[in-house]
C-alpha positions in Angstrom: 0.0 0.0 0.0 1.5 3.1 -1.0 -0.1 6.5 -0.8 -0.1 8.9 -4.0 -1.2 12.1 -4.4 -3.7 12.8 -6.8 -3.7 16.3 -8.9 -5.9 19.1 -7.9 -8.4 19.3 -10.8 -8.4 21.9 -12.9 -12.3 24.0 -14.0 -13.4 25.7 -16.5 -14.3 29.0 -16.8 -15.7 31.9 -19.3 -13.1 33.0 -22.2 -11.4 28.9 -22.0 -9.6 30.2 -19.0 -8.7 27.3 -16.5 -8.0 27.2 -13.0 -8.1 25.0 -9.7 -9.7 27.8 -7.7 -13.2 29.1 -8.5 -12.9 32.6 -7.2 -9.4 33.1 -9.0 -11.5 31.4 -12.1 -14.0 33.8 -12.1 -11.9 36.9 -11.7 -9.7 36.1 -14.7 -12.2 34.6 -16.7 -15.8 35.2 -15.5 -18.5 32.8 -15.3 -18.3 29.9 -17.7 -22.3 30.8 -18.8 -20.3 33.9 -20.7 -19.1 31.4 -23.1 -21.9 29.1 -23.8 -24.5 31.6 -24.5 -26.4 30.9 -20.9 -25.1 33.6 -19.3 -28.1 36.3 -18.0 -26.6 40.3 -17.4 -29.6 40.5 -14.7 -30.4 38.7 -11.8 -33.9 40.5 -10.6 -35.0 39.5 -7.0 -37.8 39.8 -4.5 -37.8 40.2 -1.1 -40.4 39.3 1.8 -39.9 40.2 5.5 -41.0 43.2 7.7 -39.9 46.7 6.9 -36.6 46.5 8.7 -35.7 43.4 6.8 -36.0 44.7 4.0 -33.9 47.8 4.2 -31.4 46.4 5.7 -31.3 43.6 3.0 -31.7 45.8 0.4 -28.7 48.0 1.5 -26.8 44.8 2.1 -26.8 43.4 -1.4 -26.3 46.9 -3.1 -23.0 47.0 -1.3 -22.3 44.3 -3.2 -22.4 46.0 -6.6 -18.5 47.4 -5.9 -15.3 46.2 -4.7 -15.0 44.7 -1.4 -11.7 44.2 0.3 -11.0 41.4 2.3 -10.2 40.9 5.8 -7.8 39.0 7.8 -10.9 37.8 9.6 -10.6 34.1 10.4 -11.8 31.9 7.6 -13.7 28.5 7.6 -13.9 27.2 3.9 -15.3 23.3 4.7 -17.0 21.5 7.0 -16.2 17.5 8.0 -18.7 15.1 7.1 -19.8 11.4 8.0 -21.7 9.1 6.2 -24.2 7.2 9.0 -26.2 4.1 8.0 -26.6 5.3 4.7 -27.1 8.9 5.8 -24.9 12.4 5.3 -24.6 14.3 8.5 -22.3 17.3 8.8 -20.1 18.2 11.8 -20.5 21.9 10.7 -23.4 23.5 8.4 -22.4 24.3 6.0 -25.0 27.2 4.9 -23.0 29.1 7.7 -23.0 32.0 5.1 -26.6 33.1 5.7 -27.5 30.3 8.3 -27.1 29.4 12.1 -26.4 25.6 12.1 -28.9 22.9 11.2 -26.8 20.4 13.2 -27.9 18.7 16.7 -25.1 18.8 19.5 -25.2 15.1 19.3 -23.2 15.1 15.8 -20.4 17.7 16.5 -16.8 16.3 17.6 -15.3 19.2 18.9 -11.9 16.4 20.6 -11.3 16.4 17.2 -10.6 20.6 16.3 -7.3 22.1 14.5 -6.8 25.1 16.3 -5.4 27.5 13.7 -4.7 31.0 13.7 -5.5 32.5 9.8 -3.4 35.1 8.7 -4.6 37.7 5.8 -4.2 35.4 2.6 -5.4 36.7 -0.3 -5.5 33.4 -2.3 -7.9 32.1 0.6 -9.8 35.0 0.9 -9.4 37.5 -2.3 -10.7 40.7 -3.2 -14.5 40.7 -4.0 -14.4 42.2 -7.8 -18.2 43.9 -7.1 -21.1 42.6 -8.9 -22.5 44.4 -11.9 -22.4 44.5 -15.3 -19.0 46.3 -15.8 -17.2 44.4 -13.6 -16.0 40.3 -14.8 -19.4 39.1 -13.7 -21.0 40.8 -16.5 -24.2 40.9 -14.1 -26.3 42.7 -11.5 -29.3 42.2 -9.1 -32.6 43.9 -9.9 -34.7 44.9 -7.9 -38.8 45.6 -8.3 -39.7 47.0 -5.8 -43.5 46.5 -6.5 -42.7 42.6 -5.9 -41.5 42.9 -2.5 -43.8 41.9 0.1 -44.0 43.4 3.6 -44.5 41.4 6.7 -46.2 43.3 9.7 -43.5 42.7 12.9 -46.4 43.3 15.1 -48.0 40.0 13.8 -44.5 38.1 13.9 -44.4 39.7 17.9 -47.9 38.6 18.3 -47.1 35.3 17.7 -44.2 35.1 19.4 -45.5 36.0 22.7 -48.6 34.5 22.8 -48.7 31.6 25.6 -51.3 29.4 24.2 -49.2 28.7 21.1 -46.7 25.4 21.4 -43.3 26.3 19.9 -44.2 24.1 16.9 -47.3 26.3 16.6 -45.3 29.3 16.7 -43.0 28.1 13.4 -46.4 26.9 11.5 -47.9 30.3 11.9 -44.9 32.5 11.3 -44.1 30.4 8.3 -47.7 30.9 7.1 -47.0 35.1 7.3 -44.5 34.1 4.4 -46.2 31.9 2.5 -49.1 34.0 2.4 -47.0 36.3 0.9 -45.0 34.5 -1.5 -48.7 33.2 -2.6 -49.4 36.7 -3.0 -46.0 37.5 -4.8 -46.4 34.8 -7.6 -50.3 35.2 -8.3 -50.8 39.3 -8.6 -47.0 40.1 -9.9 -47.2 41.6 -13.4 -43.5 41.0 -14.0 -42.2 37.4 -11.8 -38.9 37.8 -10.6 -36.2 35.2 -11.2 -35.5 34.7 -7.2 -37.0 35.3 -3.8 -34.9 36.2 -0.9 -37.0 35.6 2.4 -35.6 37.5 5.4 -36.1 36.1 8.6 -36.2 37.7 12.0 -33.0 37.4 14.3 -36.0 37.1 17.9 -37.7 34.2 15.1 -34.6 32.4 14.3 -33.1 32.6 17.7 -36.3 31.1 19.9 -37.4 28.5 16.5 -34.9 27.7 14.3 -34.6 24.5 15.6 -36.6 22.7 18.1 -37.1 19.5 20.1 -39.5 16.8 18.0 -40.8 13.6 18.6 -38.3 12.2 20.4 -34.6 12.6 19.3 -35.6 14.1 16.0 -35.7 18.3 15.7 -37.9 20.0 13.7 -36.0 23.2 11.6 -38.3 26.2 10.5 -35.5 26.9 7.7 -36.2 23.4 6.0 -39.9 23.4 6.7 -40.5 27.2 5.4 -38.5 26.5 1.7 -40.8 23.0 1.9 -43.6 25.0 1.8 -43.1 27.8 -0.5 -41.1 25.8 -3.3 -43.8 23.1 -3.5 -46.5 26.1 -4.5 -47.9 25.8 -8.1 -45.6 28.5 -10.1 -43.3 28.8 -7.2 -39.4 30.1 -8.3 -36.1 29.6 -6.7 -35.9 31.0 -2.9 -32.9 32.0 -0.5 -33.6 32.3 2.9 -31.1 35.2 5.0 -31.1 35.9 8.4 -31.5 39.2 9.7 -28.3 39.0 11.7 -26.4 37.9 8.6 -27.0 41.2 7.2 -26.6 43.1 10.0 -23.4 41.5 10.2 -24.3 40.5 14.0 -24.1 36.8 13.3 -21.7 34.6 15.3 -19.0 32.9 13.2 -20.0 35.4 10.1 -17.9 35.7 7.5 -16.5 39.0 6.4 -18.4 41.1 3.9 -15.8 39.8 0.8 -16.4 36.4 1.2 -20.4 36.5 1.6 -20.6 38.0 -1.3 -18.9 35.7 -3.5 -20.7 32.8 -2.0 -24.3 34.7 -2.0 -23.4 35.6 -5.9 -22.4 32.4 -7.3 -25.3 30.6 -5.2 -27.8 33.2 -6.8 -26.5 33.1 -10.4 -26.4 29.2 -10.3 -30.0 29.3 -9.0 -30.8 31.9 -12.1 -30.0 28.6 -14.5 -26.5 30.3 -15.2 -23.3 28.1 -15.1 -20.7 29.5 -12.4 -17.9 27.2 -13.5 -17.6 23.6 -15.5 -15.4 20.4 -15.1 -12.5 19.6 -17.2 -13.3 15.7 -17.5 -12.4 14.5 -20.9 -15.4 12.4 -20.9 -18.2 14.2 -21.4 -20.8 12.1 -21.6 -21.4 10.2 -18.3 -23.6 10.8 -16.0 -23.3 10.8 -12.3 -25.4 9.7 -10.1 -25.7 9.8 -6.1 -28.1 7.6 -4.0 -28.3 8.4 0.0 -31.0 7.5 2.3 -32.5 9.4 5.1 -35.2 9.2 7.8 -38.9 10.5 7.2 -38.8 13.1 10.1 -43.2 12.4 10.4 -42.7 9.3 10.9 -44.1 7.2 14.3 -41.4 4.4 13.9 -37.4 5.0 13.1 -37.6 2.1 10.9 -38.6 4.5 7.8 -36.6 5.3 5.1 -36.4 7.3 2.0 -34.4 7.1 -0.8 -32.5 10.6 -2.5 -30.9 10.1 -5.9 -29.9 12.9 -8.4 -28.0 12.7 -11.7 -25.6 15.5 -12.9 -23.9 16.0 -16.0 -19.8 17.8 -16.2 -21.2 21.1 -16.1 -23.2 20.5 -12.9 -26.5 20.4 -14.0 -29.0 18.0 -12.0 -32.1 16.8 -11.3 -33.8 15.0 -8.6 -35.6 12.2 -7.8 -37.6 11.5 -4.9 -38.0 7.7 -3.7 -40.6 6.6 -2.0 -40.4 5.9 1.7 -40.0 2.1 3.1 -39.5 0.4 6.2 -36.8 -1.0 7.3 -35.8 -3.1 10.1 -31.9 -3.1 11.2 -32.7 -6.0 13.7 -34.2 -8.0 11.2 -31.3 -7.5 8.7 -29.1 -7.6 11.2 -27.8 -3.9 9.9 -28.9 -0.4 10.3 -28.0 0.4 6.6 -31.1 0.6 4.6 -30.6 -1.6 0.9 -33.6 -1.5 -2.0 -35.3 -4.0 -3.4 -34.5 -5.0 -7.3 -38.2 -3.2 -8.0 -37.6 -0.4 -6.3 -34.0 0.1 -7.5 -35.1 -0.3 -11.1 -38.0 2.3 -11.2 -35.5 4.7 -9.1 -33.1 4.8 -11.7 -35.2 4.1 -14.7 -36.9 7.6 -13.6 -33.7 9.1 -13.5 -31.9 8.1 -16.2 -35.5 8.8 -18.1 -35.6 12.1 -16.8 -31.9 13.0 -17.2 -32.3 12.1 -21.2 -34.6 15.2 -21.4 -32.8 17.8 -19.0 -29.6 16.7 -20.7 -31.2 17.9 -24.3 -32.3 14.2 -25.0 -28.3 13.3 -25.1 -27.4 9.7 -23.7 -25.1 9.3 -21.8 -22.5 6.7 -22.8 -21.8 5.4 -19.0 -23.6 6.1 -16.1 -21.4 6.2 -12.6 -23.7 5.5 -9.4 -22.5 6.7 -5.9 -24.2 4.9 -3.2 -23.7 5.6 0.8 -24.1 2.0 1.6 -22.6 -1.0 0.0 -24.6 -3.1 -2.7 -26.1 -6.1 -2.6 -27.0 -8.6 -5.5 -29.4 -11.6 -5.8 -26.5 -13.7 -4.6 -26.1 -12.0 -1.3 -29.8 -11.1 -0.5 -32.4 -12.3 -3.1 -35.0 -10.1 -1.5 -33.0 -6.8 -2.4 -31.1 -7.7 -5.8 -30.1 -3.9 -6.1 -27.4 -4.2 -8.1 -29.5 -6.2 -11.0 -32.2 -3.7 -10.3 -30.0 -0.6 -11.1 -28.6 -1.9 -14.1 -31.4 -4.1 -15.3 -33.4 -0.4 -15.3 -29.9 1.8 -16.5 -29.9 -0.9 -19.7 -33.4 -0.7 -20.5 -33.4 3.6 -20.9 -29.6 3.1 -22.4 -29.3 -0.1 -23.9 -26.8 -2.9 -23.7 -24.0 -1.3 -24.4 -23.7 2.0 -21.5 -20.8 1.3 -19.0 -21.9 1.3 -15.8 -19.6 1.9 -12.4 -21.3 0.9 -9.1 -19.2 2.6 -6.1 -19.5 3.1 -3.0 -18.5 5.8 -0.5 -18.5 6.0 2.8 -16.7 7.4 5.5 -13.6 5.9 6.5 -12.2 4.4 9.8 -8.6 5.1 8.5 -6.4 8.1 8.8 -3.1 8.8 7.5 -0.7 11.0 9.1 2.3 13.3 8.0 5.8 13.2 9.2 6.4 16.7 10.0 4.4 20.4 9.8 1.9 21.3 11.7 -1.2 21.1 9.0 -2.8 17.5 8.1 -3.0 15.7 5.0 -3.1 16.9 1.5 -5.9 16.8 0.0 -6.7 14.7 -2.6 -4.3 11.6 -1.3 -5.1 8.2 -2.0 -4.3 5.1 -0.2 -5.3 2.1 -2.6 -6.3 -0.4 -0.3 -6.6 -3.0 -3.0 -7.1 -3.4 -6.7 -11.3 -2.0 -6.1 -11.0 0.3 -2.6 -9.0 3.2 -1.5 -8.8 5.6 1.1 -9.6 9.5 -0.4 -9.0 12.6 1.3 -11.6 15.2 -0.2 -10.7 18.1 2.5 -6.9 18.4 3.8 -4.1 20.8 3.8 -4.3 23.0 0.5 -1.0 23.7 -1.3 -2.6 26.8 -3.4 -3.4 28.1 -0.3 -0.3 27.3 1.7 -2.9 26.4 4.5 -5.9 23.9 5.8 -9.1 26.3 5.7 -11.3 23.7 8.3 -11.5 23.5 11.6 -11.7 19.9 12.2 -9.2 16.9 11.9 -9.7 15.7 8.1 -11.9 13.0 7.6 -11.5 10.7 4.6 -13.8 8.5 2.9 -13.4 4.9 2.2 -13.8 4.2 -1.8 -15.1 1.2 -3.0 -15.3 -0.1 -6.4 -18.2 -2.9 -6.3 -18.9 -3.5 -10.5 -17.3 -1.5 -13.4 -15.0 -1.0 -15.7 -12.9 2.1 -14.1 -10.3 1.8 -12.2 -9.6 2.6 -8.7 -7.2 5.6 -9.7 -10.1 7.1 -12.7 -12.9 6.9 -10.1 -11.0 8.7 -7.2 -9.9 11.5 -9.8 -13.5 12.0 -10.6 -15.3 12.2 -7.0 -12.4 14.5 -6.4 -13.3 16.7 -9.5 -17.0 16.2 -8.5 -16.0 17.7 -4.9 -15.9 21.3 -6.9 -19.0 21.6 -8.1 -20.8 22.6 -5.0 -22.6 26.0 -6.5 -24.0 26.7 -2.3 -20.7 28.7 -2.3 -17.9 29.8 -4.1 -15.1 27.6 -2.2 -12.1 25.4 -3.4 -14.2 22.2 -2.2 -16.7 20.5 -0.5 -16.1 17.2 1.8 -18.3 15.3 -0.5 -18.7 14.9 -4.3 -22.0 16.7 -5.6 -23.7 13.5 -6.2 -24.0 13.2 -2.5 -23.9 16.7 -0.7 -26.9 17.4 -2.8 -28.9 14.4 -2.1 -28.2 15.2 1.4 -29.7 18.7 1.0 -32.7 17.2 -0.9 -33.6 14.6 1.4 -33.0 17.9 4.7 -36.0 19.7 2.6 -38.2 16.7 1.3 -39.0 15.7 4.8 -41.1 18.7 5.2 -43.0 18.7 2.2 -46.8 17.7 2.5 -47.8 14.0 1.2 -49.5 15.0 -1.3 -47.0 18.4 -2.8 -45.6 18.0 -5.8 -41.7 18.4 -5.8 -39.6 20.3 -7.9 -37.0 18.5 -10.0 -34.4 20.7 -9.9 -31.7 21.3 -7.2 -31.4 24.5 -6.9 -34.9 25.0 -5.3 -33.7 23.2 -2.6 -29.9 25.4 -2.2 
């Protein structure tokens, strides 16, 4: 076993200019959308929140428009992740940028922190360029002012203090103030904006944004509030902001340079624009992610849904909601949920099937399937043949002759060390285990940046190759490439490949949605 370190890979950006880092990419280049005639010069918003929200929100994103100098203020570019029974859970949220944290206490490792002290680095944290039309984004926010809606703060105070209310009362009725008015927005607007920014109180988001629920589960008024308004009939992207985030009061912000490239790129990618592209020479497969999570309604843990999404090199995706099942870890003797061959097969046949039309009715030639639990054939468990199912439904949309790569990832109970220096691994080193698994590290020290920009101990994930024709090496390369196509933010990486880290923010939304709503199919309603 010997380690080797894989090359950062490189992305594409407007004017064929290439680079490993997305803000440098954009500044030399601009967004790749320049180039393939995608690229919108406007980006026109509403807003909804009460009267302070608004002007504050509105005086936020207008400072936006020119240059920004960074800060030596302390970055935190990734957060650690581990894959649990089939299910994504982050250490850190990573929505930090306009969020306070979605995770539970239960999940966060703090034995485990780097302590680090960030100096000013201006390859870590550059310049922001300003956002507008003469600057390298070629592109500005718009704002009609006739399409923002007001909330009264006397009825989000009412609420609040009212004793007869449970807590869980309290988050259905607030989040009813702005679905009323996002109803409102998209019925009686003469002119439909492209995106709605929802601004939520800081006294809302600091007594509800998270509260206890049915036993070990928490409900989050974040998730629940886009579950309701992206569901509507009509309903357009939204981006939820905290009143504290633009008041710059939040703990842990980021300074003023950095939230506005991750708000812009986030915002532009939601628009249908293309920030940045891979550089894979094969251009035609299509990746697909499979995770599982828990159905946060339901009276029994044994539930399960299924997430899977497929995403061509430029990033581009669409989603596909399984049903839910039950299942019993006792019975299977493990707490990693599995599908049956008739599930798998209509899973992926829907995907595949709806891929072929987002993708402009262009096949893919192989089709690579990430999967956070390890498969299992007719041989192993007859009930779920999942691996015949998957392919069985992949050949039938593709024919006979698509390659087809079943991997899959997980987190890893094996760290590497180095020698000497005081920062960890570097990221993107592989340990081959054997011929069909490795050890990856997605996060890890940074050689562009001459630092590690995390604040936890790196944690890799264990690779596994179960059917293909790829090799170990080729596989690796691409969940590494796939690692920088996270459009939530404008960072170097993510801890997990796209395939995943979306399904994972799917399946945090999904859960909210009513029974009987009818879900969008394309990510960036749920960003």
């Amino acid at each position: 076993m010997k380690p080797e370190l894989l090359s950062e890979p490189l992305l594409e950006f407007g004017n064929d200019r290439l680079s490993e880092d997305p803000k440098q990419g954009i500044t030399i280049g601009g967004f790749f959308s320049t180039s393939s005639y995608t690229h919108r010069s406007e980006l026109h918003y509403a807003l909804i929140g009460t009267s302070f929200g608004l002007e504050k929100t509105t005086e936020w994103i207008e400072s936006f428009s020119g240059l920004i100098e960074a800060t030596a203020k302390e970055v935190k570019m990734t957060s650690e992740t581990k894959i649990l029974d089939g299910e994504v859970i982050d250490e850190d949220d990573e929505d930090g940028l306009l969020f306070s944290g979605d995770f539970e206490d239960e999940f966060e490792d703090t034995s485990t922190e780097v302590q680090i002290q960030y100096e000013q680095n201006k390859r870590l944290n550059p310049d922001f360029p300003g956002f507008s039309s003469e600057a390298v984004f070629r592109c500005s926010f718009v704002n009609d002012e006739t399409n923002n809606r007001t909330i009264k703060q006397s009825k989000v105070e009412s609420i609040l203090v009212d004793n007869d209310l449970t807590d869980f009362d309290r988050i259905v009725r607030i989040c009813d103030l702005y679905k009323d008015a996002y109803i409102d927005l998209l019925t009686t607007s003469l002119s439909l904006p492209n995106l709605c920014f929802i601004v939520i109180p800081a006294k809302v988001f600091k007594d509800l944004s998270s509260i206890p629920f049915k036993g070990n589960s928490f409900f989050n008024l974040r998730r629940y509030l886009k579950a309701q308004l992206i569901t509507l009939p009509g309903s357009i992207p939204v981006q939820i902001i905290l009143e504290d985030t633009v008041l710059g009061k939040k703990k842990s912000l980021q300074d003023l340079s950095m939230q506005a490239w991750n708000f812009v790129v986030a915002n532009y990618y939601k628009n249908g624009g293309t920030p940045w592209t891979l550089t894979l020479k094969d251009k035609h497969t299509c990746f697909i992610g499979i995770s599982f999570h828990k159905v946060l309604n339901a009276d029994t843990n044994l539930v399960r849904s299924s997430i899977a999404q497929a995403f061509n090199y430029e990033g581009k995706g669409i989603v596909f909601i399984g049903k839910s099942f039950k299942w019993d870890s006792n019975f299977h003797n493990t707490p990693a949920p599995h599908l049956t061959y008739n599930y798998a097969e209509d899973l992926i046949k829907s995907v595949i099937e709806r891929y072929k039309r987002f993708n402009n009715n262009i096949l893919p030639n192989r089709v690579v399937i990430h999967k956070t639990t390890d498969f299992w054939n007719s041989s192993q468990h007859a009930e779920y043949a999942e691996v015949e199912g998957l392919k069985d439904g992949i050949r039938k949309v593709l024919g006979d002759d698509v390659t087809i790569d079943l991997v899959t990832i997980k987190t890893s109970s094996i760290k590497l060390l180095r020698r000497e220096g005081r920062y960890p691994v570097v990221r993107g080193t592989m340990l081959p285990l054997d011929q069909y698994t490795g050890v990856l590290y997605t996060t890890g020290y940074i050689p562009y940046y001459e630092t590690y920009p995390g604040l936890h101990i790196p944690r890799p994930l264990e690779i596994s190759i179960f059917e293909g024709e790829s090799t170990l090496k080729r596989v690796c390369e691409e969940i590494l490439a796939l690692t920088k196509l996270n459009f939530n933010n404008c960072n170097f990486f993510d801890s997990l490949p796209i395939t995943l880290r979306f399904a994972q923010k799917v399946g945090e939304i999904v859960q909210y949605a009513d029974d009987d709503s009818v879900l969008p199919d394309k990510y960036f309603f749920y960003m």
